[in-house]
C-alpha positions as CSV (number, residue, x, y, z in Angstrom):
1,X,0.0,0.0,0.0
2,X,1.1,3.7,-0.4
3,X,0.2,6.7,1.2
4,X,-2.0,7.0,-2.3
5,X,-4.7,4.5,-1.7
6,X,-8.2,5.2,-1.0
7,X,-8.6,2.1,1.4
8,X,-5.4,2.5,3.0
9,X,-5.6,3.1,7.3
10,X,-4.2,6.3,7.9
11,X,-4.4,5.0,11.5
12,X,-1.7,2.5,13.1
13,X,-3.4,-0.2,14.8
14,X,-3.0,-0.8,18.8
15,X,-0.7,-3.6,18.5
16,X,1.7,-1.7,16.4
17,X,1.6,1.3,18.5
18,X,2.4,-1.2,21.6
19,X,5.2,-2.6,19.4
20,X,6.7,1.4,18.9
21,X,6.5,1.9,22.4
22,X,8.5,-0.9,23.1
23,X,11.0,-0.1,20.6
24,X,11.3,3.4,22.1
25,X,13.6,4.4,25.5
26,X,12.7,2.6,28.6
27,X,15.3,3.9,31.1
28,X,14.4,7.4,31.6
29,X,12.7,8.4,34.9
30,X,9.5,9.3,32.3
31,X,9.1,6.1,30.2
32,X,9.7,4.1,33.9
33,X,6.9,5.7,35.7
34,X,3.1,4.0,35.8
35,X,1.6,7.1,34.4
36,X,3.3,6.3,31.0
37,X,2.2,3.1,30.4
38,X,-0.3,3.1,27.7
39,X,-3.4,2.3,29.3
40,X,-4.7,-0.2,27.4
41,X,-1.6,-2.1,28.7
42,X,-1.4,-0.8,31.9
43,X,-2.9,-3.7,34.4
44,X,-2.9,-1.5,37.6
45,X,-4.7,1.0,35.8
46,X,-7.2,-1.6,34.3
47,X,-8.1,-3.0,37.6
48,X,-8.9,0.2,40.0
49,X,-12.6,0.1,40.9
50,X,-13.3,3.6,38.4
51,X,-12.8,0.8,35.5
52,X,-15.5,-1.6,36.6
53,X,-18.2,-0.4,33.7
54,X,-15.0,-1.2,31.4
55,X,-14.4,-4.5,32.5
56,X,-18.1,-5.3,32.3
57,X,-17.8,-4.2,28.6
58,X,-15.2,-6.3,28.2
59,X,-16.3,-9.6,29.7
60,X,-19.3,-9.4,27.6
61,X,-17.5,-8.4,24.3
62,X,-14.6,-11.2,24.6
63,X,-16.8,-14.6,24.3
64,X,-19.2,-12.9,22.4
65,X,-16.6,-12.6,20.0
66,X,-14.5,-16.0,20.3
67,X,-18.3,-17.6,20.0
68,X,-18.9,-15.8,16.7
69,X,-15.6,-16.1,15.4
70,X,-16.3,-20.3,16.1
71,X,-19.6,-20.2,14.4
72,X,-21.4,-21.5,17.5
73,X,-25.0,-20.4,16.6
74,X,-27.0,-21.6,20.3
75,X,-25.9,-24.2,22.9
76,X,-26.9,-26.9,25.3
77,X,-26.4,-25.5,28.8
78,X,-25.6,-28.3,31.5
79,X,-26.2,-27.2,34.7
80,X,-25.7,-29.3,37.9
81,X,-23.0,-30.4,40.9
82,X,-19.6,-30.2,41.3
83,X,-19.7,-32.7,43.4
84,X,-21.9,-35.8,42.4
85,X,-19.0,-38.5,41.7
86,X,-18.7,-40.6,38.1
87,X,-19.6,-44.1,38.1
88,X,-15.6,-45.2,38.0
89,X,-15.2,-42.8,41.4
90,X,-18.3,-44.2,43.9
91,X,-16.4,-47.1,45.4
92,X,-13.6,-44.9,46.2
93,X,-15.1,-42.5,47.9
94,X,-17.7,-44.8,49.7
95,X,-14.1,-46.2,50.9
96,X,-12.8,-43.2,51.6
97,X,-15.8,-42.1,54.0
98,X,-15.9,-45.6,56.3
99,X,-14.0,-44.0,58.7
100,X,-15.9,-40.6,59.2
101,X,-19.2,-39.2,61.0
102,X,-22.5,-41.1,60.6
103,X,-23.0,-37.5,58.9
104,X,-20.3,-37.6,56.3
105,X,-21.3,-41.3,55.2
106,X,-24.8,-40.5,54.9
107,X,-23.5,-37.7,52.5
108,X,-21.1,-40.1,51.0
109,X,-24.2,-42.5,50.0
110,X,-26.2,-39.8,48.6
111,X,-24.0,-38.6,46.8
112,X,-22.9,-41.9,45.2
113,X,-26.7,-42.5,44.4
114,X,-26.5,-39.6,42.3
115,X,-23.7,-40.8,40.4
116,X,-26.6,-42.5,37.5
117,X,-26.7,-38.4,37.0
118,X,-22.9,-38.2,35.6
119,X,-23.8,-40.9,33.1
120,X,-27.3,-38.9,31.9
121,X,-25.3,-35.7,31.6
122,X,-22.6,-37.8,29.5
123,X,-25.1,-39.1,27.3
124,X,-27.4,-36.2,26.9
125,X,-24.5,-34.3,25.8
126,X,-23.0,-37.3,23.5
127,X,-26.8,-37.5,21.9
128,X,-26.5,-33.9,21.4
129,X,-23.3,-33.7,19.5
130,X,-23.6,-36.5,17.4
131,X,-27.0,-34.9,15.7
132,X,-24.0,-32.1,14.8
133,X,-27.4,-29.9,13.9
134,X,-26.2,-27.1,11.8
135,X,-28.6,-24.1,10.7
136,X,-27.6,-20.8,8.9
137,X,-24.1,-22.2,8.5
138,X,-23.5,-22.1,12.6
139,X,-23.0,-24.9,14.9
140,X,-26.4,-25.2,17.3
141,X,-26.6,-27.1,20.4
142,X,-23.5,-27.0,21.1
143,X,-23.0,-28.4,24.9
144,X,-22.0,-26.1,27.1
145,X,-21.0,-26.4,31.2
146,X,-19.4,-24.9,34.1
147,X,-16.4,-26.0,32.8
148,X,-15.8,-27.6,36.3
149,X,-15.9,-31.2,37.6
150,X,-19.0,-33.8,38.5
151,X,-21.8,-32.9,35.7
152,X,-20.2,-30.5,34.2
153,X,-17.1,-32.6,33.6
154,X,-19.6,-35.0,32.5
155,X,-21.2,-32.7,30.0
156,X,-18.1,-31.7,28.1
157,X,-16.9,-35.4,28.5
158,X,-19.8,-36.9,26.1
159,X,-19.2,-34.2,23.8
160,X,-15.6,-35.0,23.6
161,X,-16.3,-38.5,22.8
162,X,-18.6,-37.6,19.7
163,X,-16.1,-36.1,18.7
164,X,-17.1,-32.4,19.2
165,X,-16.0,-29.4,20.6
166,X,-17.9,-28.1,23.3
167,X,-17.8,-24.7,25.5
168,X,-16.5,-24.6,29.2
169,X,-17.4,-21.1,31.0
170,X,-15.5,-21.0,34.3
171,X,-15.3,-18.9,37.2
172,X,-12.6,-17.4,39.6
173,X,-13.2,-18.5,43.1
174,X,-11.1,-17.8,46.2
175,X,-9.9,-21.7,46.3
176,X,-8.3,-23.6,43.4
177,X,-10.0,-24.7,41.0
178,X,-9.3,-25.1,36.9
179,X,-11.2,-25.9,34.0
180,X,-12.0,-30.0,33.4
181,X,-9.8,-31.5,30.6
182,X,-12.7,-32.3,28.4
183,X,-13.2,-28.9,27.1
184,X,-12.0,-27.3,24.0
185,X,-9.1,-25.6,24.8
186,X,-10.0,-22.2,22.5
187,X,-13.9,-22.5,23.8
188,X,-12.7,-22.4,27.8
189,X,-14.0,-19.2,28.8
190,X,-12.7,-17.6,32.2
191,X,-15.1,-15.4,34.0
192,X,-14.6,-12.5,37.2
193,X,-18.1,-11.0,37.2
194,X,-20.7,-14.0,37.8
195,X,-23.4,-11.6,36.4
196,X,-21.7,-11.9,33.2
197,X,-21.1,-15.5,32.6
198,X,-25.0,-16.3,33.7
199,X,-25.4,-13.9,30.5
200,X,-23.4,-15.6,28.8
201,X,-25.0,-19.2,29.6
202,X,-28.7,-17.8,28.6
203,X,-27.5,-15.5,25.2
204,X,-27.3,-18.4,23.1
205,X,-29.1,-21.1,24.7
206,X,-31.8,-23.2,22.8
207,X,-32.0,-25.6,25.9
208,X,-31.1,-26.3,29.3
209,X,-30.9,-29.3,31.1
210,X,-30.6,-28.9,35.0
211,X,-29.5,-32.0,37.1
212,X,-28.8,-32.2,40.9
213,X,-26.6,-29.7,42.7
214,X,-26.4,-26.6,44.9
215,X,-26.9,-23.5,45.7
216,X,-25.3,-22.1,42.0
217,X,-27.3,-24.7,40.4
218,X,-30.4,-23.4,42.1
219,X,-29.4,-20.1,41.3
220,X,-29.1,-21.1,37.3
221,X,-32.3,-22.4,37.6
222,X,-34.5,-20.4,39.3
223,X,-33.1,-17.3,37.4
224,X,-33.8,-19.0,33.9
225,X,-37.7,-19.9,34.8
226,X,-37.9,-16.1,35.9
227,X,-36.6,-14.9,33.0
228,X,-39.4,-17.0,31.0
229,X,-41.9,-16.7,33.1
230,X,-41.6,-12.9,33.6
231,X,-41.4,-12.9,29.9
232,X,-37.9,-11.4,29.2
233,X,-36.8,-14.3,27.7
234,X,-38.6,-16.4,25.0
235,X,-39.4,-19.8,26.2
236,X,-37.5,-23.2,25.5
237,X,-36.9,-26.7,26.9
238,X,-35.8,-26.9,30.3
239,X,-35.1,-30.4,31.4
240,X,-34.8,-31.2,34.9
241,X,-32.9,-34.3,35.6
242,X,-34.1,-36.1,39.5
243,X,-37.7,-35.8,39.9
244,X,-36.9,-37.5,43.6
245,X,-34.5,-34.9,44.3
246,X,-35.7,-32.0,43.4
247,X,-39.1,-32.7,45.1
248,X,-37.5,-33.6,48.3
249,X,-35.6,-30.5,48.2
250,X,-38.1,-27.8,47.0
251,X,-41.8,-28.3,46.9
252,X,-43.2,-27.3,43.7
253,X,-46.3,-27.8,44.2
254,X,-46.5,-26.2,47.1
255,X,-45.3,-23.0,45.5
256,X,-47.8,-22.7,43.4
257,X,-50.8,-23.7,46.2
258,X,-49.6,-21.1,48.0
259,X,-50.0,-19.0,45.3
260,X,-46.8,-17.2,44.7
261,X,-46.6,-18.5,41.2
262,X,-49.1,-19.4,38.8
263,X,-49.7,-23.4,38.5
264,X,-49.2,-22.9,34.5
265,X,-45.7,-22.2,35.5
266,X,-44.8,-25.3,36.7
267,X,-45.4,-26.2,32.9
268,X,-42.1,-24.6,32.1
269,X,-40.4,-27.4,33.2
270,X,-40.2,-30.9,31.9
271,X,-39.4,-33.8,34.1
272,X,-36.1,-36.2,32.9
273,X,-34.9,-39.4,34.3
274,X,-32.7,-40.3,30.9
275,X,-31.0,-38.5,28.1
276,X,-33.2,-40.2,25.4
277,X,-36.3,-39.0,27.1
278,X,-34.8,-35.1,27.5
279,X,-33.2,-35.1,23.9
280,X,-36.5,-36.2,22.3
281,X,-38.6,-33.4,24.1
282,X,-35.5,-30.7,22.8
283,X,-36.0,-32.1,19.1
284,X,-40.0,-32.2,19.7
285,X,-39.9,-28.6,20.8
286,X,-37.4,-27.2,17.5
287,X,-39.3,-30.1,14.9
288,X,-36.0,-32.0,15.0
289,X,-35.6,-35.8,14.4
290,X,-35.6,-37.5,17.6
């Protein structure tokens, strides 16, 4: 290009500016102090509180882009524990538990009961990815978790094994924690703000399947049938996996008698025990091939 052409930037990209200022000199009580830095490079200045509303910005723009660019049209959120072991794990933590509280093997047990929801969550999101449904040229349903352990390992597990790629959004908590090794590496998406990454769950979701977990899992949940039944979001499938657990844990029903909710709400949700059953309502609701 020369300085002649019409579609020629007259403008030097950021990256190239970066690349001057590094090329310039760095040992001058000037170029050494923080208020030089360029900001866009300057960490410090990127995390002081005044840059929140930036940060937000960003959070939202970066997987909104890296989804785009990987032509992933809508997903198959996973929701449920980190905690529920797989099938391979129960004896070893039954084991593992023999020597603690009444309390703590009680837990242990339940726990390992709930292990039949690892496998579901494995298949559902194995089904999924094998119908490799494309529409518009984009990649739909593709499964997408926590990017944790225990169901959401689970999730990205099945899609691994069909052979797909599949989405992991994660989370930076006080304690350890990294994404599970199933995800695709370029689709493992890290998250500060949790408001943002619950956005990020519902943009592009065409389904959600919900199985046994906690208080974030209850969270997902009950902020997804708000969202539908307030009408801010259009409806579709919500599958939730236990029908034992979640009615021993939070009366439904009982909601409704009371009156706090309509009873037609309780028709937002459809009842799951197996991934056939919860794949074939998904492709009843969209006029898919079960």
């Amino acid at each position: 290009m020369t300085d002649k052409e019409l579609t020629d930037r007259r403008f030097y990209r950021a990256e190239q500016e970066a690349g001057f200022a590094d090329a310039g000199p760095q040992e001058t009580p000037q170029t050494q102090h923080p208020a030089y830095r360029l900001a866009f490079r300057d960490t410090d200045f990127m995390l002081r509180d005044e840059l929140r509303p930036v940060r937000f910005q960003l959070e939202l723009l970066k997987p909104e882009m890296l989804l785009d660019e990987a032509r992933v049209g809508s997903t198959l959120v996973i929701y449920g524990s980190a905690r529920i072991p797989s099938p391979e794990q129960v004896e070893a933590r039954l084991e593992a538990a023999k020597n603690d509280s009444e309390y703590e093997q009680l837990v242990a047990q339940n726990l390992a009961k709930k292990a039949k929801y690892y496998e579901e969550a494995y298949k559902l999101a194995k089904l999924a990815s094998e119908k490799a449904v494309v529409e518009g040229g984009k990649r739909q349903f593709v499964v997408t978790s926590g990017g944790g352990p225990s169901i959401m390992e689970a999730a990205n597990r099945g899609a691994s094994d069909a052979g797909a790629e599949s989405i992991g959004l994660n989370i930076i908590l006080p304690h350890e924690q990294a994404p599970n090794s199933y995800v695709t590496p370029y689709l493992s998406l890290n998250f500060h703000y949790f408001a943002l990454r619950k956005m990020h769950f519902l943009l592009r979701a065409r389904a959600v399947a919900v199985f046994p977990g906690g208080f974030g899992t209850f969270d997902e949940l009950f902020e997804l049938l708000t969202l539908i039944q307030t009408g801010k979001m259009k409806r579709i499938p919500i599958l939730l996996f236990g029908r034992d657990f979640w009615n021993r844990v939070i009366d439904f029903e009982a909601i409704a008698e009371e009156g706090t909710i309509s009873k037609k709400d309780l028709d937002l949700i459809h009842w799951c025990e197996d991934a056939e059953d919860g794949w074939c309502h998904i492709a009843e609701f969209y006029d898919l091939e079960c």
